[in-house]
C-alpha positions in Angstrom: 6.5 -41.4 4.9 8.6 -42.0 1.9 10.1 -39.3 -0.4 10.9 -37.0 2.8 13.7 -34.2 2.1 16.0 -36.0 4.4 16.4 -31.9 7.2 13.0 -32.6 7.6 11.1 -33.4 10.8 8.5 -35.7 11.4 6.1 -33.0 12.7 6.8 -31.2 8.7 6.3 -34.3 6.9 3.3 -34.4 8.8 2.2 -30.5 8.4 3.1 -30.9 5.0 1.9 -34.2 4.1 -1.0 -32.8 1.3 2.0 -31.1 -0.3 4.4 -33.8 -0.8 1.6 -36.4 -2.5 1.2 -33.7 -4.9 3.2 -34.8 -7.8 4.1 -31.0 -9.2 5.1 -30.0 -5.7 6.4 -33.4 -3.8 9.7 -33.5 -1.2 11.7 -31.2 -4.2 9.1 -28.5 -4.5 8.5 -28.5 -1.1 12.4 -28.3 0.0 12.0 -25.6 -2.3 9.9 -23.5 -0.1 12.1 -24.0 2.5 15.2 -22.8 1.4 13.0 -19.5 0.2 13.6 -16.2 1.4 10.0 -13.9 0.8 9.9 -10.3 1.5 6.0 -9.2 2.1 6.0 -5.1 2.1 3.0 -4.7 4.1 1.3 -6.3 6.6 -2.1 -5.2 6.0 -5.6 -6.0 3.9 -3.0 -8.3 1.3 -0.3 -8.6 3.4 -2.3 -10.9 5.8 -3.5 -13.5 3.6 -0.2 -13.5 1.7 1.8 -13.7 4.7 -0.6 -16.4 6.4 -0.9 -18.4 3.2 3.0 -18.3 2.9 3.6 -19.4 6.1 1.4 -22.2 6.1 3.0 -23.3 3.0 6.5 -23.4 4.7 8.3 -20.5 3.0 11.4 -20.5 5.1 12.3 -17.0 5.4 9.2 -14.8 5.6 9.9 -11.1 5.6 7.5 -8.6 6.8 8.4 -4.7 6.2 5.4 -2.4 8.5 5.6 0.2 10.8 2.1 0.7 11.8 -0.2 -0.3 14.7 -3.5 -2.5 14.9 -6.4 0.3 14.2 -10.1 -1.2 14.6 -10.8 0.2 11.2 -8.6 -2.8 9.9 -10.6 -5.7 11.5 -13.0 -5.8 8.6 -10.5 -7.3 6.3 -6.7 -7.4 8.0 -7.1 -11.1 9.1 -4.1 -11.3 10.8 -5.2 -9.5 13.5 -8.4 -9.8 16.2 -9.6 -7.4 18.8 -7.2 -8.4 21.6 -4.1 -6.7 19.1 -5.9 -3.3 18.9 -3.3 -0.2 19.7 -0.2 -3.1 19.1 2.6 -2.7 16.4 1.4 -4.9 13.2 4.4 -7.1 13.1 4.2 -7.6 17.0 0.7 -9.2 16.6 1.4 -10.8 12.9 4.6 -12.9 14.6 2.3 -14.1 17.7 0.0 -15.5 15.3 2.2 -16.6 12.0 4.7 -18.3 14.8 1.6 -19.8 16.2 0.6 -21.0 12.5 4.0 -22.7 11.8 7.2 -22.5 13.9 9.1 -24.6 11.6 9.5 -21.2 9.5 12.2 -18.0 10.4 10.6 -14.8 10.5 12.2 -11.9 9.9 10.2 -8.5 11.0 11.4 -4.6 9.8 9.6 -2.4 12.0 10.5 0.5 9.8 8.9 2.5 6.2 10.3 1.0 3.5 12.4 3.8 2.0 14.7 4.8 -0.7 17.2 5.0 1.8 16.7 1.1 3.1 14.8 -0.3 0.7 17.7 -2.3 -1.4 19.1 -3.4 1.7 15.7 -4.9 2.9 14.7 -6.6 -0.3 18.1 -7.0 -1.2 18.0 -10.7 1.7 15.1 -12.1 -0.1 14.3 -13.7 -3.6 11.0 -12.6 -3.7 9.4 -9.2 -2.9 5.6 -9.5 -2.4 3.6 -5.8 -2.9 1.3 -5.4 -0.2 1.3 -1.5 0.0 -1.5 0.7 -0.8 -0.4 3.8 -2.0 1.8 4.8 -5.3 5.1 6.1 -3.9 6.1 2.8 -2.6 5.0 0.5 -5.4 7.2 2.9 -7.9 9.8 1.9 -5.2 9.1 -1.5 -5.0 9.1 -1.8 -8.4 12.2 0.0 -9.4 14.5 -2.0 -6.3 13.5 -4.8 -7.6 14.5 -4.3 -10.9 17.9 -3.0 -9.8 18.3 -6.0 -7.5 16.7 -8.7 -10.4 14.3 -9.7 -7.8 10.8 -10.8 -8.7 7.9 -8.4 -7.5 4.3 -9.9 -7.1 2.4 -7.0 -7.3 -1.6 -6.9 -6.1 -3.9 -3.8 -6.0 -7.2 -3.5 -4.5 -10.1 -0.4 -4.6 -13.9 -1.0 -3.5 -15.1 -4.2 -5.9 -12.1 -4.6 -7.8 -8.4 -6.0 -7.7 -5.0 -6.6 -9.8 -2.7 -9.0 -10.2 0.7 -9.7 -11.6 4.5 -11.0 -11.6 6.9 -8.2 -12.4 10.7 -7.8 -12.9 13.3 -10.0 -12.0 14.9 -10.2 -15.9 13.5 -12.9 -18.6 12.3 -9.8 -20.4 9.6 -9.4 -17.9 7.8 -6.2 -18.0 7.9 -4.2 -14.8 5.2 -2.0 -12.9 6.3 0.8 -15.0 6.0 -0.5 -18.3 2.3 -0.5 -17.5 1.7 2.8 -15.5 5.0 4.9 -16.6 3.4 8.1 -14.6 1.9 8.2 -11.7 -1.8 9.3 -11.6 -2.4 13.2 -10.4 -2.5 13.1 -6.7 -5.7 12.5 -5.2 -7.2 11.2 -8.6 -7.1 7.7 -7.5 -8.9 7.3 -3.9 -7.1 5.0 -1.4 -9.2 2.2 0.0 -9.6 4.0 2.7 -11.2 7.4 1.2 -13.0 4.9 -1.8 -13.8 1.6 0.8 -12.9 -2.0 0.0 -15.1 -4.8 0.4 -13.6 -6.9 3.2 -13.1 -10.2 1.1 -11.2 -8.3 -1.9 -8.0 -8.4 -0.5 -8.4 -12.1 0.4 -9.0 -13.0 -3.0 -6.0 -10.7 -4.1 -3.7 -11.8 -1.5 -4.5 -15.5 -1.7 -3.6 -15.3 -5.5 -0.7 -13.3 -4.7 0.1 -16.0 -2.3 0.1 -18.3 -5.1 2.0 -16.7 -8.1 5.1 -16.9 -5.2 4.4 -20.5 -4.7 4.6 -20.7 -8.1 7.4 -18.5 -8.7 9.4 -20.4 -5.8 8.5 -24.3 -7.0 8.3 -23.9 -10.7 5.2 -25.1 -11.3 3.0 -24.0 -13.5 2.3 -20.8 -15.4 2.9 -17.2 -13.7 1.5 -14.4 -14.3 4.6 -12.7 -15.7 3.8 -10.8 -18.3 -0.1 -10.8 -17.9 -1.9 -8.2 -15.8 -5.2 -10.3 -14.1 -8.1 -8.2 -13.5 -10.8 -8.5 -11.2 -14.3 -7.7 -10.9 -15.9 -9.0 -7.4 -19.4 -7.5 -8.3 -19.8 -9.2 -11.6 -17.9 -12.1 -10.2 -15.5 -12.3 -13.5 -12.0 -12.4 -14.3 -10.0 -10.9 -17.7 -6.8 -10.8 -18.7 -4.1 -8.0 -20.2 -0.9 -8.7 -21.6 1.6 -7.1 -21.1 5.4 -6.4 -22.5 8.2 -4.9 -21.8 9.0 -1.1 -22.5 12.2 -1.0 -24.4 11.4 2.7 -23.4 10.9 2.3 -19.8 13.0 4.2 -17.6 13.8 1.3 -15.5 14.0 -1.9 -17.0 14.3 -0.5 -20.7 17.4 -0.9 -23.1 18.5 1.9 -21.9 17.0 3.3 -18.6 17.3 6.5 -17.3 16.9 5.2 -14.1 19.6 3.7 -12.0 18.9 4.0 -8.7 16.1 5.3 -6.4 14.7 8.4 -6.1 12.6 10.2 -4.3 9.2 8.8 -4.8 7.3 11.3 -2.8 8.6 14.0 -5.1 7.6 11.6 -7.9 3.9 11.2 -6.8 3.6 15.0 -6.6 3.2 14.5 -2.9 5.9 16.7 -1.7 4.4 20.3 -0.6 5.7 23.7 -1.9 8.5 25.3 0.5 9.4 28.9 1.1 12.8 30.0 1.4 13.3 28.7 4.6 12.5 25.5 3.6 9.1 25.5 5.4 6.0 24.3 3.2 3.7 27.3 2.2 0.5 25.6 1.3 0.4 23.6 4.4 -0.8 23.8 8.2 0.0 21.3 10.9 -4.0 20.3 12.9 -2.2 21.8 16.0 -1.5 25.0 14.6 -4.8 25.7 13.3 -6.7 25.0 16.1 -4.5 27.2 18.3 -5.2 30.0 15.4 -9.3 29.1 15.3 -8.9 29.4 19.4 -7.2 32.7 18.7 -10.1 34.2 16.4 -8.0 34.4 13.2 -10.2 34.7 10.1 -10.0 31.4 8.2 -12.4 29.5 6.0 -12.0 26.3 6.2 -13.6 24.0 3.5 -14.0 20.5 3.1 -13.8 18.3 0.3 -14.6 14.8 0.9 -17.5 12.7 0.1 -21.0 13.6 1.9 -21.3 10.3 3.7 -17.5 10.9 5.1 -18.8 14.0 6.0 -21.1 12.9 8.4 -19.2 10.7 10.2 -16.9 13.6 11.3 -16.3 17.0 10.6 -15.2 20.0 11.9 -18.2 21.8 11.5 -18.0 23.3 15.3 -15.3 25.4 13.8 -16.9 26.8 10.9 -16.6 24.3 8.2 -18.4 23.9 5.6 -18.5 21.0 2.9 -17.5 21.1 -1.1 -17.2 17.9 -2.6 -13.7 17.8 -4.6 -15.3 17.6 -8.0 -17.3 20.4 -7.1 -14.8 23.0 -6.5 -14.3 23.8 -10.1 -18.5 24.9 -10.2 -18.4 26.8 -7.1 -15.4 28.9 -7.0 -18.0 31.6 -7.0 -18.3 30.5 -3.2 -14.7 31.1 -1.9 -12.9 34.4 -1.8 -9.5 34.7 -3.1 -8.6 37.3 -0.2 -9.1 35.0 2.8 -7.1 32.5 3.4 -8.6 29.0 3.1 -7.8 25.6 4.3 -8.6 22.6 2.4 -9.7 19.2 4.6 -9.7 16.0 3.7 -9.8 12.4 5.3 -5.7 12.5 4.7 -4.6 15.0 3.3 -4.2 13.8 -0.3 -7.2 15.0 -1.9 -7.2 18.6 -0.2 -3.8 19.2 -1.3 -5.0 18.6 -5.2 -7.6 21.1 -3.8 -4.8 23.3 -2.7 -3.0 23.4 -5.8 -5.6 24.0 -7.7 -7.1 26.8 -6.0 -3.3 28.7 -5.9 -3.1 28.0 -10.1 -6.0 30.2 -10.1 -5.4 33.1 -7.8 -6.6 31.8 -4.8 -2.5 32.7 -3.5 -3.6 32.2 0.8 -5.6 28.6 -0.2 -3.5 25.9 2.2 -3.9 22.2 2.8 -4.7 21.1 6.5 -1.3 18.6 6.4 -2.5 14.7 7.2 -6.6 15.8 6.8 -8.8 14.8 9.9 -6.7 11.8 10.7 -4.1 14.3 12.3 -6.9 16.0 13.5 -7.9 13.2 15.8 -4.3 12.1 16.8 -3.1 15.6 17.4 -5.7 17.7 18.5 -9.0 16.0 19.7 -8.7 12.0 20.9 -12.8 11.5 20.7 -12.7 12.5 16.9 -14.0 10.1 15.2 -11.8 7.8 12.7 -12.8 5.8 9.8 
C-alpha cells in the first residue's frame, strides 16, 4: 500500500487501511494518532466507547484512570465489560479486551481515584484528558488540571434521556468547564445516573462523539466543539447547540484567576460532612454502627428519602423505616420530632445528607446522615441486600 508512515507494519496498514484512503486523515493523520498520548478518566458508561473507539482508531498511548470493580448493575450500558468480568477491577477487564482489540497500541492503566494529590501528575503524560466521570468533584478537577497543565479536556455528561458535549481548556481562548457552570449545583440537587437511571445507549452516543472531538482534536481535521456546548435529547431524537466563551471572570482560566492550583473539590461540592472537635463528622453514622445500635434497642427513627420505585427494590423497613420522598420533607416536617434523633437514607448517601442539613438549619439538632446510603448497607452489613 502506498503512502504508508514508513514505523508502520503491514498488519496496521492493513487495520488501518479505511483510514489512510481518507484524504483528511491519510498516513499523516494517521501517524498522528500514533504518536498521541490520551488520558480517559473513567472507565465506565463513556469511558467504554471512548476508550474502545480510541483504541480501534490507533491512539498510541491510551490512558485509563479507575479504581472500581465490574458490578452487574453496569452491564446495561458499560460495553467494555461482559458477565465473565463481574467482581474484577475495571481496568483489569478493559486491558484483556482493548489489548485484544488492537495490540499495536500502549496502554497505560492507573488503578487509583484521580485526586488533587495525583491528578497533575496523571494527566500531566498525556495531551488529551477525556471526561468520563460521573459526579461533580472530579470534573471541577479535571477541568481545573487541565487548565493549569494547558491540556485539552473533552468533557461528556449523561442523565436518563439526555447528554452533553464539549472541548474545554487547553488555551486558544477556549472556555473551560467553569466558565459555564462557575458553582457547583447544591448537593443532591442533580441525581447521579444511578439515583436518576440512564438509558443504556446514551452514553454510547456520548462517548462515541467524545471519541470523535479527540480524533479530531489529535488530527486536525475538521471543526471541534471548542467553544460550543452540544446538547442532546435521545427522546425527541434532536440535537441544539450553545455557545460558549470564555469568562474573563473565571476563577481558572480568567485574566486573572484566583485559582492556581487544586483544591479540595469535595469541600467545593459541599460534600464534606460537619466535624466535631475531635475531628469526627457529627451528622454522620457509619451502616455498621447503626445496625449494632438498632440490635441494641437504641431509639432512632430512621427515614428514607428516595424515590418510591427505589424504595421497593430495597429498604430497610425490617428495622423501622419508613419512606419520605426528598421533596417531601419540607410538607411533612409535622411528621418527625426534633427530640429523637433521626437518620436520613438514601441510595448513596448524597441526597440524605441535603436531607440532613436541612433538617439541622431548622432545629432538628440529632438529624444524621446514614454515611454511603444503602450501598454501604449492603457491602458492610448485609451481603443479600439488594443493589441497584
Amino acid at each position: 500500500m502506498t503512502g504508508v508512515p514508513s514505523d508502520f507494519t503491514p498488519a496496521e496498514s492493513l487495520r488501518y487501511a479505511r483510514h489512510l484512503v481518507l484524504p483528511e486523515i491519510g498516513p499523516a493523520g494517521q501517524a498522528k494518532l500514533k504518536a498521541a498520548r490520551v488520558l480517559v478518566v473513567g472507565a465506565g458508561g463513556l469511558g467504554s466507547p471512548v476508550s474502545l473507539y480510541l483504541a480501534a482508531a490507533g491512539v498510541g498511548t491510551l490512558g485509563l484512570v479507575d479504581f472500581d470493580d465490574v458490578d452487574a448493575s453496569n452491564l446495561q450500558r458499560q460495553v467494555l465489560y461482559g458477565e465473565s468480568d463481574l467482581g474484577r477491577p475495571k481496568l483489569e477487564a478493559a486491558r484483556e479486551r482493548l489489548r485484544d482489540l488492537n495490540p499495536h497500541i500502549d496502554l497505560v492503566l492507573h488503578h487509583a481515584r484521580l485526586t488533587s494529590g495525583n491528578a497533575l501528575d496523571i494527566i500531566g503524560g498525556y495531551d488529551i484528558v477525556v471526561d468520563g466521570t460521573d459526579n461533580f468533584p472530579t470534573r471541577y478537577l479535571v477541568n481545573d488540571a487541565c487548565v493549569l497543565l494547558g491540556k485539552r479536556n473533552v468533557y461528556g455528561s449523561i442523565l436518563k434521556f439526555e447528554g452533553q458535549v464539549s472541548v474545554f481548556g487547553g488555551g486558544d481562548d477556549a472556555p473551560c468547564y467553569r466558565c459555564l457552570f462557575r458553582q457547583p449545583p447544591p448537593p443532591g440537587l442533580v441525581p447521579s445516573c444511578a439515583e436518576g437511571g440512564v438509558l443504556g445507549v446514551l452514553p454510547g452516543i456520548i462517548g462515541t462523539l467524545q471519541a470523535l472531538e479527540t480524533i479530531k482534536l489529535i488530527t486536525g481535521v475538521g471543526t471541534t466543539l471548542i467553544g460550543r456546548l452540544l446538547l442532546f435529547d435521545g427522546m425527541a431524537l434532536k440535537f441544539r447547540e450553545m455557545k460558549l466563551r470564555r469568562n474573563p471572570e473565571c476563577p481558572v482560566c480568567g485574566d486573572d484567576p484566583t485559582v492556581t492550583g487544586l483544591i479540595d473539590y469535595e469541600e467545593f461540592c459541599g460534600l464534606k460532612a460537619e466535624a466535631g472537635v475531635d475531628g469526627e463528622a457529627t451528622d454522620e453514622i457509619g451502616a455498621g454502627e447503626l445496625k449494632g445500635r438498632l440490635d441494641a434497642g437504641d431509639p432512632i427513627e430512621l427515614v428514607d428519602v428516595r424515590e418510591p420505585f427505589e424504595w421497593g427494590m430495597a429498604n430497610l423497613e425490617e428495622y423501622g423505616a419508613r419512606l419520605i420522598p426528598m421533596n417531601q420533607i419540607p410538607d411533612r416536617l409535622e411528621e418527625l420530632d426534633p427530640a429523637r434523633e433521626i437518620v436520613l437514607i438514601c441510595r448513596s448517601g448524597s441526597r440524605s445528607m441535603q436531607v440532613t442539613r436541612y433538617l439541622r438549619s431548622r432545629g432538628y439538632e440529632r438529624a444524621r446522615n446514614l454515611r454511603g446510603g444503602v450501598l454501604a448497607w449492603g457491602e458492610e452489613v448485609d451481603p443479600s441486600f439488594p443493589r441497584y
